[in-house]
N, C-alpha and C positions, 0 to 999 in steps of 0.2 A: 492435696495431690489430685483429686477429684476433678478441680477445676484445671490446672495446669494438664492433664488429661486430653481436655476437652478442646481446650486452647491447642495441642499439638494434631486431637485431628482435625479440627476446621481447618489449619496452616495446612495439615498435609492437602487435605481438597482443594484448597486454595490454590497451593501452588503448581498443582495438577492442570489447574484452569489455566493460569499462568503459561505452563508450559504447551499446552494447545493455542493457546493465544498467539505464542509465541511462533509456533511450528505455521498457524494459520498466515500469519504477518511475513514470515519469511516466504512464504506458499505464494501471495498475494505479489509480493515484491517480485517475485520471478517469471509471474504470471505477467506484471506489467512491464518486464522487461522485455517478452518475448515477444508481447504485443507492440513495445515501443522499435523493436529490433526491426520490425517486419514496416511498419510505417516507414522509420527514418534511412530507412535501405532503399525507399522513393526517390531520397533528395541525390543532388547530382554534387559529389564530391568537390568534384573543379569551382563549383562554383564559393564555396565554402574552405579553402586551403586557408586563408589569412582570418579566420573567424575563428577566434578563441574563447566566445564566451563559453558559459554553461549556463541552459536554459534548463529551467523547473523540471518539465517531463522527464531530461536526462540524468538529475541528481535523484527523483521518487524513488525510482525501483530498488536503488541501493541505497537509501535509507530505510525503507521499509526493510531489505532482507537484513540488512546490519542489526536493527533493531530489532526483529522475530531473533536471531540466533543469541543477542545479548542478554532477553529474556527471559531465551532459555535456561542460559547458563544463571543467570540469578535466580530463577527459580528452584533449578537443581541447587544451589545452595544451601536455599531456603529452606528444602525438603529435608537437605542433610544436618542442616543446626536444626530442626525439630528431632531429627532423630536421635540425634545424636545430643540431644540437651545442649548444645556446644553455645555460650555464650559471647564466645569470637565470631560464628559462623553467622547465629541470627545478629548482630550487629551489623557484620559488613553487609549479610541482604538487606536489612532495614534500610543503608545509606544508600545501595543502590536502586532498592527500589524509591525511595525518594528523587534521587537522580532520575531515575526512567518516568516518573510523573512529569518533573520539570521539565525533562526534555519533549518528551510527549505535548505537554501543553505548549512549549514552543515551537514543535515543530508543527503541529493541527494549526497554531497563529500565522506562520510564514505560507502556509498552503492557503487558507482565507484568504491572506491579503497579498500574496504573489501569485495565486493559478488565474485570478484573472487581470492579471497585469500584460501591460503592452506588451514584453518580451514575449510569453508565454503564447499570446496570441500572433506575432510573427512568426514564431516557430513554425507552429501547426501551421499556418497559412503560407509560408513558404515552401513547407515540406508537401504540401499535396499540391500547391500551382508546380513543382517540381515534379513533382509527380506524374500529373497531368503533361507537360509538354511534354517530358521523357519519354509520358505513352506515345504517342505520334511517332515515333522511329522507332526504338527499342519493343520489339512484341513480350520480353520479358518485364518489362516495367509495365505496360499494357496489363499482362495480366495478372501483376501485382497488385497496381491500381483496382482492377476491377473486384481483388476479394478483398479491398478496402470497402469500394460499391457495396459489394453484397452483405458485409458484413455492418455496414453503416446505413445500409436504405439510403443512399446519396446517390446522387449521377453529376458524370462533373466536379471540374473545379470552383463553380456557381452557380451550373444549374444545367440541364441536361440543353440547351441553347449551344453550350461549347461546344458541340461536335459535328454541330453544323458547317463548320466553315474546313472540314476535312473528312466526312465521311455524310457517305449514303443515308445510314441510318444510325440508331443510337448502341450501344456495344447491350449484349443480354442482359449483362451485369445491372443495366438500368429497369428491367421488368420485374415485375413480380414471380410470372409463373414463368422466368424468363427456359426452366429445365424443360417446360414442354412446348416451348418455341423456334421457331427456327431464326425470324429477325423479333427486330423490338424497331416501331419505327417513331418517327418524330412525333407523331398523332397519337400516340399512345398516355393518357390519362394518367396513370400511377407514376410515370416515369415522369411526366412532365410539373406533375406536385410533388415529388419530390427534391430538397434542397441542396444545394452544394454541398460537397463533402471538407471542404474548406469551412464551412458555419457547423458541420454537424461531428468534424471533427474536434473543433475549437468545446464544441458542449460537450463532446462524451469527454474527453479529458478532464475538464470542470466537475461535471459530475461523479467521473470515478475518485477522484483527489478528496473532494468535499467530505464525499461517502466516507473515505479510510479514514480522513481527520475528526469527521464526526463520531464514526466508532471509535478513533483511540483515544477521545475526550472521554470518552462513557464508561470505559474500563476502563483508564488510570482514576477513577470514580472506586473500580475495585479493587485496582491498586496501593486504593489508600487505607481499605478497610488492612489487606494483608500487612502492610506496614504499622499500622496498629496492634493486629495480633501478634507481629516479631516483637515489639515493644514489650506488650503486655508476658508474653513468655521469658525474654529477656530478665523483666523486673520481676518473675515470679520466680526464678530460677538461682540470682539475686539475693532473695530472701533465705532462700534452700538452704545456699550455700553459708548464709550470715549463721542460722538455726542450727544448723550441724557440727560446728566449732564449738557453738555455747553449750552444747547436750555434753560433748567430751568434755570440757574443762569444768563444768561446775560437778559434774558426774552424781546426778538424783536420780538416776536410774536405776536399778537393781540388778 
């Protein structure tokens, strides 16, 4: 019993991780939704009515939160077949945690080898040349765009050159220390090395994707130790139950 013990608190910590994992993953999803809501509120509608696909950046955030809340709930399971010895309860978490591996490792493969696929990079590259014109009329897309600028170190939709062909100088958003400035002009060094926000958007995207796929490779690594210890508790519990029958019916006990 000692060992079987043992086995039910590692599962309990385990599944505790689990369920930060879980809360972290859904946290992270809503995070890039909020970030993606504010980008694609650039693009101009009209232009987009007959366009039904669905591009990558717009399926992540809700795969991620689906995934953190599903985790959760299977970890809470998890926790409750330990507790509860329940050999129904750790079965079903064993199978889904096996499921949430698989899917895991399938959905980190479709982020590899679609976040830098052609679609993915029209996207982005549509959504801020959108962007960009939109600013030039709309002073509310103007200063949308620019806390894309500031929040990306970009200027432009190529490169701070664009704003040439309709204003004086370059918008603050394009300097550095643009808070204790009054203009930012075309001669200005920082602004003029840095890259379109059409290139520098197409990378942060790539890299935040990458990032999340590479960590949920690395815990469903943990994933699978816990699915081992449901196992092993499973088949210890198993035995319990075979040993308990035989003690009554052969009755050498006193």
């Amino acid at each position: 019993m000692g060992k079987e013990e043992m086995i039910k608190g590692v599962l309990y910590v385990v599944n505790v991780l689990y369920a930060v994992f879980g809360l972290v993953t859904a946290a992270t999803g809503i995070w890039f939704f909020v970030q993606l809501s504010e980008f694609v509120a650039l693009r101009n509608s009209n232009h987009y009515l007959l366009d039904y696909r669905v591009y990558w950046p717009q399926v992540a955030p809700w795969l991620f939160i689906l995934l953190g809340l599903f985790v959760m709930m299977v970890s809470f399971c998890g926790w409750c077949g330990a507790n509860k010895e329940s050999r129904g309860l750790l079965g079903i978490y064993g199978l889904f945690m096996v499921l949430i591996v698989v899917g895991q490792a399938i959905a980190a493969t479709l982020i590899f080898v679609y976040v830098d696929g052609e679609h993915t990079d029209r996207f982005i590259k549509d959504t801020v040349y959108d962007g960009y014109y939109n600013s030039q009329s709309n002073p509310d897309v103007f200063k949308a765009f620019g806390r894309i600028e500031r929040k990306l170190r970009c200027c432009g939709a190529n490169d701070a050159r664009d704003y040439r062909s309709w204003r004086n100088d370059l918008p603050l958003t394009c300097c550095q220390d643009s808070y204790y400035r009054a203009t930012c002009e075309f001669t200005d060094k920082e602004a003029n090395e840095r890259l379109g926000c059409a290139k520098v958007a197409a990378v942060y995207t790539k890299i935040i994707s990458s990032s999340v796929a590479g960590a949920s490779l690395l815990i469903s690594l943990v994933e699978i130790a816990g699915v081992i210890l449901a196992y092993k508790l499973f088949h210890s519990l198993r035995e319990v139950e075979h040993y308990l029958p035989e003690r009554k019916e052969g009755e050498t006990e006193c």
